[in-house]
N, C-alpha and C positions, 0 to 999 in steps of 0.2 A: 442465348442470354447475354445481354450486355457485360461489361465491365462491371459498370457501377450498380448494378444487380445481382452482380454473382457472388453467391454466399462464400465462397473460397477463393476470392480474388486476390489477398492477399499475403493468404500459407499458401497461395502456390509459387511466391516467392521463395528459395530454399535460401536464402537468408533471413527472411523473417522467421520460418521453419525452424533454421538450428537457433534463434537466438530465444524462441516460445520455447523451445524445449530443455534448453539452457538456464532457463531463468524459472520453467518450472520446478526444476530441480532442487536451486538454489530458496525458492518459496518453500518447498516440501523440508529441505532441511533446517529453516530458522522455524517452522511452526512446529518440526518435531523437538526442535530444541525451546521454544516457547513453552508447551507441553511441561517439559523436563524442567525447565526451571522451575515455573509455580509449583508443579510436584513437588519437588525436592524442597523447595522456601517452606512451602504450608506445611510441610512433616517435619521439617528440620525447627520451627516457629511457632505455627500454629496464629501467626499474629496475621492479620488484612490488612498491618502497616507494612508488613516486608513484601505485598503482592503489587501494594501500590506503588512501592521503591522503585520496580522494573521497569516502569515507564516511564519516571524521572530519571534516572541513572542515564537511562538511553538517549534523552532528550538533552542534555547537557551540551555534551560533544556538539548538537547537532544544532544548537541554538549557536554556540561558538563558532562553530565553521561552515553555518552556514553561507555567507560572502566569498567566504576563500573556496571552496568546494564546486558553489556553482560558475566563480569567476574562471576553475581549473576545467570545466567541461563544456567554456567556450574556448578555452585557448591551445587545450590536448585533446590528442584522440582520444574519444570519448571510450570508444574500445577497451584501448589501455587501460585507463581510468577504471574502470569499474573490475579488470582483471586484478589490479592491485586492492582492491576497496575487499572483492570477494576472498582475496587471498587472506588478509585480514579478521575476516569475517571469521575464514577456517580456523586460523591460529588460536584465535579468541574461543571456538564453540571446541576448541582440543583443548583448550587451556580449564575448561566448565567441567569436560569427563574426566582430565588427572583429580583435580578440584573432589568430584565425587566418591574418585578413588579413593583416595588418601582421607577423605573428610576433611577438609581445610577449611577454615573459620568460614562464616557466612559472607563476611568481608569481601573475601578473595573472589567469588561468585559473583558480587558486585562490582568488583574492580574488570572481572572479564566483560560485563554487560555492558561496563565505561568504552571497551573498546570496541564490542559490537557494535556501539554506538558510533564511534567515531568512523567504523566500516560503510555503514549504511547513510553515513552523511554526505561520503565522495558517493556511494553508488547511486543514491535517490535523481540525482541530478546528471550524471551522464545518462543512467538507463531513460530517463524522460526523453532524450535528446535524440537517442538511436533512431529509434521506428520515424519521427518523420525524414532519417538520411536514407532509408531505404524504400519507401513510397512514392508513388505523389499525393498530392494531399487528399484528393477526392476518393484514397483510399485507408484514410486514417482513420476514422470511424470503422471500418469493418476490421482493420488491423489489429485495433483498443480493442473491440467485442471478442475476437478470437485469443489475445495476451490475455484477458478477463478470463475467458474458459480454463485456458491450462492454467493461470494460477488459480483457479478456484478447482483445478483436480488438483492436483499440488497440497491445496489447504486441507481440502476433504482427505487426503489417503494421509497428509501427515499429521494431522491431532490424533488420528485413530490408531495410528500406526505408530505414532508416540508411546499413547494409551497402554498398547498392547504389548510395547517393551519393556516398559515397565512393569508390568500387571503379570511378566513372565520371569522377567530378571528380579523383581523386587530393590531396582535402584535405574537411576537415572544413566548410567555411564554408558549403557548401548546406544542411547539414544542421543547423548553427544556424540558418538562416535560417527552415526551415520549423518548426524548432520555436517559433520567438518567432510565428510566424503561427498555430500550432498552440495558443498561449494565450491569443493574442487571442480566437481563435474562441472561447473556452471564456468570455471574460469578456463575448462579445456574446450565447451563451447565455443564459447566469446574468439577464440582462436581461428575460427571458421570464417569470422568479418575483419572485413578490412578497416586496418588504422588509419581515419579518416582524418585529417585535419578540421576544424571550423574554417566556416569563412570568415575570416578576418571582418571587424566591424567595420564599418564606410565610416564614420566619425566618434569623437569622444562624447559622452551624455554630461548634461550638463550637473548632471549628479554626484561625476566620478563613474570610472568603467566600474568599480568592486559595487556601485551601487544602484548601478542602470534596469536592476530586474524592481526594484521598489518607485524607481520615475514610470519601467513601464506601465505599473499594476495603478497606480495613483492614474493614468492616461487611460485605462480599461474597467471602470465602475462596472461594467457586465460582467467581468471574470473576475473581480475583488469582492461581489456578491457570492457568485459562484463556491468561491472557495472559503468565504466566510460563513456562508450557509453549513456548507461539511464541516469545519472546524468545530460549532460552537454547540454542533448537532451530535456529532462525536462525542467530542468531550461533554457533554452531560447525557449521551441515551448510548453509552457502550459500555456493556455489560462482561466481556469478556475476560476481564482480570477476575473477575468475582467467580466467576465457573468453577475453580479448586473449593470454595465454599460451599457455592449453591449443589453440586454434587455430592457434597458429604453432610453436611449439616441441614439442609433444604429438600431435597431430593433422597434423601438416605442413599447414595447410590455407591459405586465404587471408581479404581482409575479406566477402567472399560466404558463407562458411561460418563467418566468427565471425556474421555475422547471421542464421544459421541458428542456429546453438547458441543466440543473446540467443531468438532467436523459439519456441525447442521448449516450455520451460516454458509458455510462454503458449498452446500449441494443445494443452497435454493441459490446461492449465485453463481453459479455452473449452470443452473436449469437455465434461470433469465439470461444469461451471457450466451447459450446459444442459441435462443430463441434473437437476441440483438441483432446476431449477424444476420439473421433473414428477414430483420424487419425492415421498412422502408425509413428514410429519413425522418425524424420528427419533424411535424408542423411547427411544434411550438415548444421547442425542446426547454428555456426557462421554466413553461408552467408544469411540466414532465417534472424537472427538479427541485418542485418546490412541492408536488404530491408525491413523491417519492422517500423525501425525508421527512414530512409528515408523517408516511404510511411506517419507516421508521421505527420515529418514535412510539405509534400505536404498538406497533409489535415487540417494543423495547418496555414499555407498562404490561402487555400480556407477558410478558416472558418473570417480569419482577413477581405479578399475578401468585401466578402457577405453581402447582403442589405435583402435577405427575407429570412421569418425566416425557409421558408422548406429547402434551402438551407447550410443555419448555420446548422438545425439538420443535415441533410446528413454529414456536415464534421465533424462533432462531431460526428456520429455515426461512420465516420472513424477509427478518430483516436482513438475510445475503442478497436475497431478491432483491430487494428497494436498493443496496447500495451498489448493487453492480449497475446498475441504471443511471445513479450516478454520478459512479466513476467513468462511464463511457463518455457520456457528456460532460462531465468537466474536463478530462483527458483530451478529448478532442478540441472542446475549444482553448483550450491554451495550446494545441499544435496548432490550430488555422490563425490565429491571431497576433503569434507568436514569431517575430523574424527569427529566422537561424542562430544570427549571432549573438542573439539575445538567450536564446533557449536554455542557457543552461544557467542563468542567475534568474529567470524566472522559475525554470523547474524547481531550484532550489528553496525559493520562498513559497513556492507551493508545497512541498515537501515538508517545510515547517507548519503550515495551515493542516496541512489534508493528512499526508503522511505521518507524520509524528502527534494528531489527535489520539490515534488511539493509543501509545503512550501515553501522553499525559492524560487521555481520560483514564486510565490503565491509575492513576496518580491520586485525579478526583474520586474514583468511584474507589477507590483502595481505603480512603482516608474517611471518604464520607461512613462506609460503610462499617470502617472501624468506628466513629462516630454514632452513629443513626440507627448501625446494624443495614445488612447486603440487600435488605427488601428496599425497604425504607431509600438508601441509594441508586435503585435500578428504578423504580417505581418514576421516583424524584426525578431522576434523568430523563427517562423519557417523556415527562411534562412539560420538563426544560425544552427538549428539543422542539417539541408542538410549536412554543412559545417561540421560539428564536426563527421558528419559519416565518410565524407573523411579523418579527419583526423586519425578519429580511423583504419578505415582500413589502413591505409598506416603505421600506427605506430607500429600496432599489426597482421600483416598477418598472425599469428600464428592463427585466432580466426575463420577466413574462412575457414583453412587448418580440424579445427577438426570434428569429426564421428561422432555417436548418440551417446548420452550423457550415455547410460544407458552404453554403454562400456570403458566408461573413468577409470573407479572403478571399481575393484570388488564389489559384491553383498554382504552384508551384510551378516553375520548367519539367520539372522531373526528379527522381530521387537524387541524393547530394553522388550515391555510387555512378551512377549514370553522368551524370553533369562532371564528375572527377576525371574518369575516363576519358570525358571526349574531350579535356582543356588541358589531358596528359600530365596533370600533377596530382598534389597533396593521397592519392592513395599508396599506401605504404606505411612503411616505419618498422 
């Protein structure tokens, strides 16, 4: 079997290895603490204003440092960078379980999700950067598909295993507890890869370096589609903040079967994520992404639908399907199209598109629904999303038009680890 056909050609890297298993970890413990927060809000409230709060809160930080974050994960080892971001992260999801302990106003709860925010603002944009220093490119796509898998086990064991903390303890505070241990892990990982340098830019952009990732994207209509498509598909057809409601009030159900609901999107995109890795390149991977978040939406109206609860999993198992599909293709083509030295102020305004949708739809669908009521909001959204497909196809034909991704770019020399070595610098620190 060749290379570029072998379904494990890229975890048989043991660098890509520890850093999937590193990062799974660090998924597993912000979703078991995602879990724990809406818990705790919705019983401490009772209001779908305070559900909505957590994805604004978050979103803050990361609209703010956005520039400076991604400008720090072309200019530092990205390594590092993300060891301090996760360290961060820990402090913050310990600062959530005293919080619980003590019962300290609602405020203080917020004030900690300000700094998980500002954690996840330096990590989003290193961790995008890593995997193509450890590849070549023509194995970035099966690299994405298998990150996809573990963080979709990651999702899957941590809503349920949230769930279940709760649902034994009758309070949140095990469940911060294992998430801060849950980022540690992730930052003893990261220990394993080398503290890589960037390569230094070849010249200044004429935009200014803090703002060379927005000249890129304005120069790339195929990937400003791309990522405008998930954005706006997001923010109106995700439904996830609403689940602490739709479980109790919608579903008559309890915290066991809201961490079923958090868990389903993650086991139908676990199923599709490893069905990826053995697929062959897409033909026409644009029109893939523009029936995929269709399909979406559809699943995000059946889900708003729906009175029982096997039925709510099925559309939730959907819609992980549809979107691991296409985060592999958008993941990927912002590595092939992406210079080095650029990668990490583009990761970063992708991270505000893509990444930080489901906060702020976490915002919309919080509000609306305090509004409208959670049917009426989820319903909504996923019509929205239908709508915003059209609009993107019609506006960017170019995004249907393009070939398999792996042929956008040429192929790298070799991974940046490989290329370090043999010029005998920048590995270290």
């Amino acid at each position: 079997m060749s290379a570029t056909h072998d379904p494990y050609v890229a975890v048989r890297s043991p660098l890509v290895r520890a850093y999937a298993i590193g990062r799974a970890a660090a998924v597993l413990g912000m979703q078991v603490t995602s879990v724990a927060v809406g818990w705790e809000l919705y019983e401490r409230t009772g209001n779908a204003w305070a559900l909505g709060l957590v994805g604004l809160i978050e979103l803050v930080p990361v609209l703010a440092l956005m520039f400076v974050a991604g400008n720090a994960a072309d200019r530092l080892p990205r390594r590092n960078l993300m060891m301090a971001a996760h360290t961060t992260l820990a402090v913050a999801v310990a600062g959530l379980a005293v919080i619980s302990v003590v019962r300290a106003p609602v405020a203080a709860i917020y004030a900690c999700l300000l700094f998980i925010g500002v954690g996840r603002a330096f990590s989003a944009p290193a961790g995008g950067t890593i995997v193509p220093q450890l590849v070549p490119a023509a194995q970035l796509a099966n690299a994405n598909a298998w990150l996809s898998t573990s963080y979709e086990l990651a999702a899957i064991t941590g809503p349920a295993l949230g769930g279940a903390l709760i649902a034994l303890s009758g309070a949140a505070t095990w469940a911060y507890a294992l998430g801060t241990v849950a980022q540690l892990a992730f930052v003893g990982a990261l220990t394993r890869l080398p503290a890589l340098r960037p390569r230094p830019p070849a010249a200044h952009h004429d935009s200014g370096e803090l703002f060379a990732g927005i000249a890129f994207l304005r120069r790339n209509p195929v990937f400003l589609a791309a990522i405008t498509l998930d954005l706006f598909a997001v923010l109106l057809g995700g439904a996830v903040a609403l689940l602490p409601i739709f479980a109790k009030d919608v579903l008559h159900a309890g915290p066991v079967a809201l961490g079923m609901l958090r868990a389903a999107p993650a086991v139908g995109a676990m199923a599709m994520a490893l069905a990826a890795t053995r697929l062959p390149p897409w033909r026409s991977p644009g029109k893939v992404l523009l029936l995929v978040v269709a399909g979406f939406g559809i699943a995000t109206i059946g889900f708003g639908l729906s009175r029982t609860l096997w039925l709510s999993l099925l559309c939730l198992l959907a819609t992980g399907a549809f979107d691991t599909v296409s985060v592999v293709i958008r993941a990927t083509l912002e590595q092939v199209i992406t210079p080095d030295p650029l990668r990490g102020r583009v990761s970063a305004i992708n991270f505000v598109f893509v990444g930080f949708s489901n906060e702020l739809g976490a915002f919309e669908s919080g509000s609306t629904a305090a509004l409208f009521g959670p049917v009426a909001s989820v319903v909504g959204g996923g019509i929205g999303a239908l709508f915003v497909v059209g609009l993107v196809a019609l506006r960017w034909p170019q995004l249907a038009a393009i070939g398999p991704l792996h042929t956008l770019a040429p192929a790298d020399a070799g991974p940046i680890v490989e290329r370090a070595v043999a010029e005998g610098g920048r590995v270290g620190d």
